[in-house]
C-alpha positions as CSV (number, residue, x, y, z in Angstrom):
1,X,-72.4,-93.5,35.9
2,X,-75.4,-92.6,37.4
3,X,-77.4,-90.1,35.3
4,X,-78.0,-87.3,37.9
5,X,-74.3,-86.5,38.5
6,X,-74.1,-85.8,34.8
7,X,-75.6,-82.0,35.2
8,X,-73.1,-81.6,38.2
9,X,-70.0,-82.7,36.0
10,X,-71.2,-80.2,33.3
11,X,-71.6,-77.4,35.7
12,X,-68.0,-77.8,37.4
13,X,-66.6,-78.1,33.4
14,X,-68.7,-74.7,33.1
15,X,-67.3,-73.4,35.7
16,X,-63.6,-74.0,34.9
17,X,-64.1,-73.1,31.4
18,X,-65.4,-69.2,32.8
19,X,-62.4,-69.0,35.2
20,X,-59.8,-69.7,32.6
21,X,-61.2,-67.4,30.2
22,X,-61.6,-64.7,33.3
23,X,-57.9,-65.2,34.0
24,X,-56.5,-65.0,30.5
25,X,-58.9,-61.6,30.1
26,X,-57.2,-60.9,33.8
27,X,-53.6,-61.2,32.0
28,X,-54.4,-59.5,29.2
29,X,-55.4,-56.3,30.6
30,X,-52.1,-56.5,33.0
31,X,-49.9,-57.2,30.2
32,X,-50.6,-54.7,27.6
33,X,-49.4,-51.1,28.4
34,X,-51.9,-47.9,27.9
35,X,-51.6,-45.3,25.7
36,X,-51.1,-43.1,28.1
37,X,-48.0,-44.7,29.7
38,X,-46.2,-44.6,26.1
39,X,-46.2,-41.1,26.3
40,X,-42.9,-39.0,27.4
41,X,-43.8,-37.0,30.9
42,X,-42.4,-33.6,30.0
43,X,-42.7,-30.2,32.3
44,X,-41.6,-27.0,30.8
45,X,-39.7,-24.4,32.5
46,X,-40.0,-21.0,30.3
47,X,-39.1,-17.6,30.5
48,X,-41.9,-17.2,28.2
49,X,-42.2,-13.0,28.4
50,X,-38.3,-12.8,27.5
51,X,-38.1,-13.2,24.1
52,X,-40.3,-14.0,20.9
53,X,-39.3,-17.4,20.4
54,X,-41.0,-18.5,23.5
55,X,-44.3,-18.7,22.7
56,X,-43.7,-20.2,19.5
57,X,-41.5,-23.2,21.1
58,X,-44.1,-23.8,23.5
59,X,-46.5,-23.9,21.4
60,X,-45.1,-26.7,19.2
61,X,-44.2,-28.4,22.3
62,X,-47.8,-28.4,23.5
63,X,-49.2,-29.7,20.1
64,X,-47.1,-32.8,20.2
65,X,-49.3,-36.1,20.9
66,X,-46.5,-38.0,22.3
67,X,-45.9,-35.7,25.1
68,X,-47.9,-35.1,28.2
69,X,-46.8,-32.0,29.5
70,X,-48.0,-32.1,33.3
71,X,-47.3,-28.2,34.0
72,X,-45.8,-25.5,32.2
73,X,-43.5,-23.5,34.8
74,X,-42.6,-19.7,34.6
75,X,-38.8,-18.6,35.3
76,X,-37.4,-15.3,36.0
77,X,-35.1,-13.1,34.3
78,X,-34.8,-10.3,36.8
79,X,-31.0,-9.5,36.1
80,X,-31.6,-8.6,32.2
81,X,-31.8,-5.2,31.6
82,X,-34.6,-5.1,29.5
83,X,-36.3,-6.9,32.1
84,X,-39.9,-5.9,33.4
85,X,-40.7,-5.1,37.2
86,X,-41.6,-8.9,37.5
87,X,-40.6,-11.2,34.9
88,X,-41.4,-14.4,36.4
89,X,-45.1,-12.8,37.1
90,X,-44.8,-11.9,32.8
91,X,-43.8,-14.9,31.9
92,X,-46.8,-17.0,34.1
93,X,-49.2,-14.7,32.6
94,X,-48.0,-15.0,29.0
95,X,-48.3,-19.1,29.4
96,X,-52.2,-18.8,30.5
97,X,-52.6,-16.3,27.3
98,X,-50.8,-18.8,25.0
99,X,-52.9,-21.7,26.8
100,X,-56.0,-19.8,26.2
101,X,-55.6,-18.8,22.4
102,X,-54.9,-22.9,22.3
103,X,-57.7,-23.7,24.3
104,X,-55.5,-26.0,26.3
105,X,-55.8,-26.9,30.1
106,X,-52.3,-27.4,31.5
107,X,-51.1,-26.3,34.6
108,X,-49.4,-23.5,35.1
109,X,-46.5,-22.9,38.2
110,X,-44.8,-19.6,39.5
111,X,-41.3,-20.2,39.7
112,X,-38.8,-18.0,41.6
113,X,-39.1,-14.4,41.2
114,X,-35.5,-14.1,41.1
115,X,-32.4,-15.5,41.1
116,X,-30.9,-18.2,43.7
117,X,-29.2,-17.0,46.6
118,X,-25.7,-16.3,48.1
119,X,-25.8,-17.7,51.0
120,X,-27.8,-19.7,53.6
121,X,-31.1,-21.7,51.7
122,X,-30.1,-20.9,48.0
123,X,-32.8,-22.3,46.4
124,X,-36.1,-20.2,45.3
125,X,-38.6,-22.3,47.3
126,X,-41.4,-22.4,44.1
127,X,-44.8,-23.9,43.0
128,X,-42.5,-24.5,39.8
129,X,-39.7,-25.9,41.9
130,X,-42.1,-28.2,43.9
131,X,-43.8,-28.6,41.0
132,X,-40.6,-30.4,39.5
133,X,-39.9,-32.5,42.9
134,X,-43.8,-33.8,42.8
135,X,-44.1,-35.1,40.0
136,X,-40.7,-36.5,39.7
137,X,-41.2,-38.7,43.0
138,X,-44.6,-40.2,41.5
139,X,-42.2,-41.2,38.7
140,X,-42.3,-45.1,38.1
141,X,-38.4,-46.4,39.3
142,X,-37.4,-46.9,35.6
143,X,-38.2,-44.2,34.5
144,X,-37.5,-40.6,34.2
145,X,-39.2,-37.3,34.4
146,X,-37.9,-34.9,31.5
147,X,-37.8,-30.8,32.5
148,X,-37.5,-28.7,29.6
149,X,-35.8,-25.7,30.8
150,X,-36.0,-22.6,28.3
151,X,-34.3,-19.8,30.3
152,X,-32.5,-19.3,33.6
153,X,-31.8,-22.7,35.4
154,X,-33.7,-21.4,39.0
155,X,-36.6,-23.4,39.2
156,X,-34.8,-27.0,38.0
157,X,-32.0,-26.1,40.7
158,X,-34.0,-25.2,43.2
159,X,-35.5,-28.3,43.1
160,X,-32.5,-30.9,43.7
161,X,-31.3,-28.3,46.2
162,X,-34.2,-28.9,48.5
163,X,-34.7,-32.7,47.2
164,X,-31.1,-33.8,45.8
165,X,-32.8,-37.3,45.4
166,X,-34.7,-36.1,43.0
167,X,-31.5,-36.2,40.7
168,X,-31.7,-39.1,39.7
169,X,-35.4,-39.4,38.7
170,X,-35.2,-36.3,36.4
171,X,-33.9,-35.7,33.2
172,X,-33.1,-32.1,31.9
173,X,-32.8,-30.5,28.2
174,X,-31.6,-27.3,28.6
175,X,-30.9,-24.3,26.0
176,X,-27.7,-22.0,27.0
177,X,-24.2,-21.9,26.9
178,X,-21.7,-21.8,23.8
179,X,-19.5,-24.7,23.2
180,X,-16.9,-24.8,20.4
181,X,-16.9,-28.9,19.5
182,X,-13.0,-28.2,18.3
183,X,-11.8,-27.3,20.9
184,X,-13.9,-28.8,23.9
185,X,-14.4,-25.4,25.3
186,X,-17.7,-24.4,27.5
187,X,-18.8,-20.4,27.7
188,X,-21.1,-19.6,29.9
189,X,-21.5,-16.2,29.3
190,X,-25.0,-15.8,27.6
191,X,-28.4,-14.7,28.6
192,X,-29.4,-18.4,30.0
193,X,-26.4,-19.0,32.1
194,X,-26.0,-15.5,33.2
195,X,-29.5,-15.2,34.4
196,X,-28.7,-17.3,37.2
197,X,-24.7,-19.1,37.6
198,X,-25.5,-20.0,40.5
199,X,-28.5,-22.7,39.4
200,X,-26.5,-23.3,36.5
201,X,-23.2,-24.4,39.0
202,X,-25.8,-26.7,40.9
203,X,-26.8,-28.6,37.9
204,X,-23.3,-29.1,36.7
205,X,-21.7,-30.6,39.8
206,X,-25.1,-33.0,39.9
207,X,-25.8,-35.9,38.6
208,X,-28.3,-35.2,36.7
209,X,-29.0,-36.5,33.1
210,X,-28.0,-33.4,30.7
211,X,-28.7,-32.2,27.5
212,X,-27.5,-29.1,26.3
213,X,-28.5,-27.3,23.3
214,X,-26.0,-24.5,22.8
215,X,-26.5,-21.6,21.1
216,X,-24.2,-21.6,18.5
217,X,-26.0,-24.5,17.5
218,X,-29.6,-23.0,18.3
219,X,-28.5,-19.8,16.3
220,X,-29.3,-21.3,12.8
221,X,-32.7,-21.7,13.5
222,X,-33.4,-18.0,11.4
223,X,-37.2,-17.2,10.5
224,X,-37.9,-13.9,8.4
225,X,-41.0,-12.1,9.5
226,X,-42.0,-12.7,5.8
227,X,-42.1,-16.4,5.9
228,X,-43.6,-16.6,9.4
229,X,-46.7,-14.0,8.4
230,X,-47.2,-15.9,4.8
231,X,-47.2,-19.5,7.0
232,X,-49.6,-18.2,9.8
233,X,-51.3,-15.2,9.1
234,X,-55.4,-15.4,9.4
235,X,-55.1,-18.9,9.5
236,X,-56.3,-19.2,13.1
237,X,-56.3,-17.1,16.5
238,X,-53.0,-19.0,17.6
239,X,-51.3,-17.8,14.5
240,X,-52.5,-14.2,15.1
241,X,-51.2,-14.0,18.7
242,X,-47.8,-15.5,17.6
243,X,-47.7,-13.1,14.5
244,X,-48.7,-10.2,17.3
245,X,-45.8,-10.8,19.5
246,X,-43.3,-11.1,17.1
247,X,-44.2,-7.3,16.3
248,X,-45.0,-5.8,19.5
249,X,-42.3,-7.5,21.3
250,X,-39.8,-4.6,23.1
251,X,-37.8,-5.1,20.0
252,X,-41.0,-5.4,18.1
253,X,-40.4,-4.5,13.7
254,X,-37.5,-6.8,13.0
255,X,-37.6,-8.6,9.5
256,X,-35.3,-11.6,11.0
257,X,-34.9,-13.7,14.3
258,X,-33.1,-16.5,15.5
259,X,-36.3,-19.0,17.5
260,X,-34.0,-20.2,19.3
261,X,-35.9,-22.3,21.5
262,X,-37.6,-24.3,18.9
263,X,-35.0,-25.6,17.7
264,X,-34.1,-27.6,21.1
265,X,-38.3,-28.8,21.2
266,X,-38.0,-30.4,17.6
267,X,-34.6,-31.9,18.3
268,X,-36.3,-33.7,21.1
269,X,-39.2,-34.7,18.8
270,X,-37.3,-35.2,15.9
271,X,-34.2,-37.1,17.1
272,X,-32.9,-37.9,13.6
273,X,-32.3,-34.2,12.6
274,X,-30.3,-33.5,14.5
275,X,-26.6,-34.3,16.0
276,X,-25.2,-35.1,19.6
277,X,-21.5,-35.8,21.2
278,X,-21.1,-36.6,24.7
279,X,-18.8,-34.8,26.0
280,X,-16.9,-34.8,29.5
281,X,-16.7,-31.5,31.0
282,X,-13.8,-29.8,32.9
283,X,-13.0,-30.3,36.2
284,X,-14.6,-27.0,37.2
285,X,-17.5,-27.5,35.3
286,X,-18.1,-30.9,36.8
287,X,-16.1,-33.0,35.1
288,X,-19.3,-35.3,34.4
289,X,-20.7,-36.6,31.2
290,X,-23.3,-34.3,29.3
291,X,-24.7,-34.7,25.8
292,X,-24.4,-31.4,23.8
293,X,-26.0,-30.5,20.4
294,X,-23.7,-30.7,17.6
295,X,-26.0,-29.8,14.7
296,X,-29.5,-29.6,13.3
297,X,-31.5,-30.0,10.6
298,X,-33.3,-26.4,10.3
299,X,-35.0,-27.0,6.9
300,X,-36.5,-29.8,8.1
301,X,-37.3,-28.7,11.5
302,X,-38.8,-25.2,10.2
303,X,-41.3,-26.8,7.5
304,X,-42.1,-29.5,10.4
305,X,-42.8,-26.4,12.4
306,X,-45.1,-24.7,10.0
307,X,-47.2,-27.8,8.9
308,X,-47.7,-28.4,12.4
309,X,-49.0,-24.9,12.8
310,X,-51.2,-25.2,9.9
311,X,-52.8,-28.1,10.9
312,X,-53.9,-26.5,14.8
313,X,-57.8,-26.1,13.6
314,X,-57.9,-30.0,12.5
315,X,-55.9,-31.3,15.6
């Protein structure tokens, strides 16, 4: 061999050595997923001014790490009759308050300012309903997008109205209705489904994914005014403000109530407290498969609840 192609020979092994170590650096970084893809794309649909439990819901819901909660929508609840001039408007404002005493930057959506319509376009055309239809088209095709939906059903509805191929890129956990498990029987009667039938019709004769905390279920989830202001009282400014609406709520002074949307948001993070059955709903009603809440663990969930509160400052 003659001695001068010795340094070429090296340079070409060199060469080959850098490539292969370039292309296995190349595979690694395509073949191990982010930390930000493992968590769950959540938007929240809240009629946050209605009631006390609101607030407190969301706010759990915001402190969970394995959710990235890409807006937090306002609904209406124009037909209650404790309702203010603008509900929807009450609600959006409430979710900034809450987002400031959190010091959380989330985006927040105007949903419809009332309910659907009778007749012609039905749907409440919405930030919150566009919103919904955005962010589940950016969706990756095996996957998803999961709509909480606290209150009236207008801005989810709206949504597959205008886009009905949205349905099948969406999930949705929703809290209303009553259903007795022994004998298969679905009311719709209560403030979430009465809010707006209409929406509520829609999602029933979709296809979209359903889950369905009712509130017979929801109703055992009882905090006394006692516990709540020996858990979170002077322990930070998000405490305070939940503290403050519990009391100055229209109903403000009661010594008990039922959070009823909590205990949908710790079902969802806490799976194993809680029961399901899958039930296939009447012909009127659909006759499609949705998976209701059978039961829940409210020790568990309420102490969960609290610690997590607790801890807000270290977070």
């Amino acid at each position: 061999m003659n001695i001068s192609t010795i340094p070429s020979i090296a340079n070409r092994a060199f060469r080959s050595h850098s490539f292969c170590r370039m292309f296995f650096f190349l595979f690694l970084m395509v073949s191990i997923p982010t930390f930000s893809q493992e968590k769950l794309a959540v938007i929240i649909d809240a009629d946050t001014g209605n009631e006390v439990d609101d607030p407190y819901a969301l706010a759990r819901a915001l402190l969970e790490p394995s959710w990235d909660i890409l807006a937090l929508n306002a609904t209406q609840w124009q037909a209650s009759h404790w309702a203010e001039p603008q509900s929807m408007e009450n609600s959006h404002r409430l979710n900034q308050v809450l987002l400031g005493h959190m010091g959380l930057s989330v985006k927040t959506r105007r949903g419809g300012a009332a309910r659907m319509y009778d007749w012609g376009d039905l749907a409440q055309h919405s930030a919150a309903a566009y919103e919904i239809i955005q962010q589940a088209k950016k969706m990756p095709a095996d996957e998803k997008l999961t709509v909480i939906a606290l209150g009236a059903l207008t801005n989810v509805a709206s949504a597959i109205y205008i886009e009905p191929a949205i349905e099948s890129r969406i999930r949705v956990y929703w809290l209303g209705s009553v259903y007795n498990f022994e004998e298969d029987i679905l009311s719709k009667v209560d403030f979430n489904c009465v809010m707006d039938i209409r929406a509520l019709d829609i999602l029933l004769q979709s296809t979209v994914e359903m889950h369905i905390m009712p509130l017979n279920v929801a109703g055992k989830m009882t905090f006394t005014f006692a516990e709540t202001s020996e858990q979170l009282a002077g322990k930070h400014e998000l405490g305070d403000f939940l503290l403050d609406r519990w009391y100055h709520h229209l109903d403000g002074g009661r010594k008990e109530r039922v959070i009823w949307d909590l205990a949908l948001i710790e079902a969802m993070i806490n799976p194993q407290w809680a029961t399901t059955k899958l039930v296939t709903t009447s012909r009127e009603n659909g006759n499609r498969e949705i998976h209701f809440y059978q039961s829940i663990d409210v020790a568990k969930m309420k102490t969960a609840f609290f610690e997590k509160l607790q801890s807000f400052n270290d977070d």
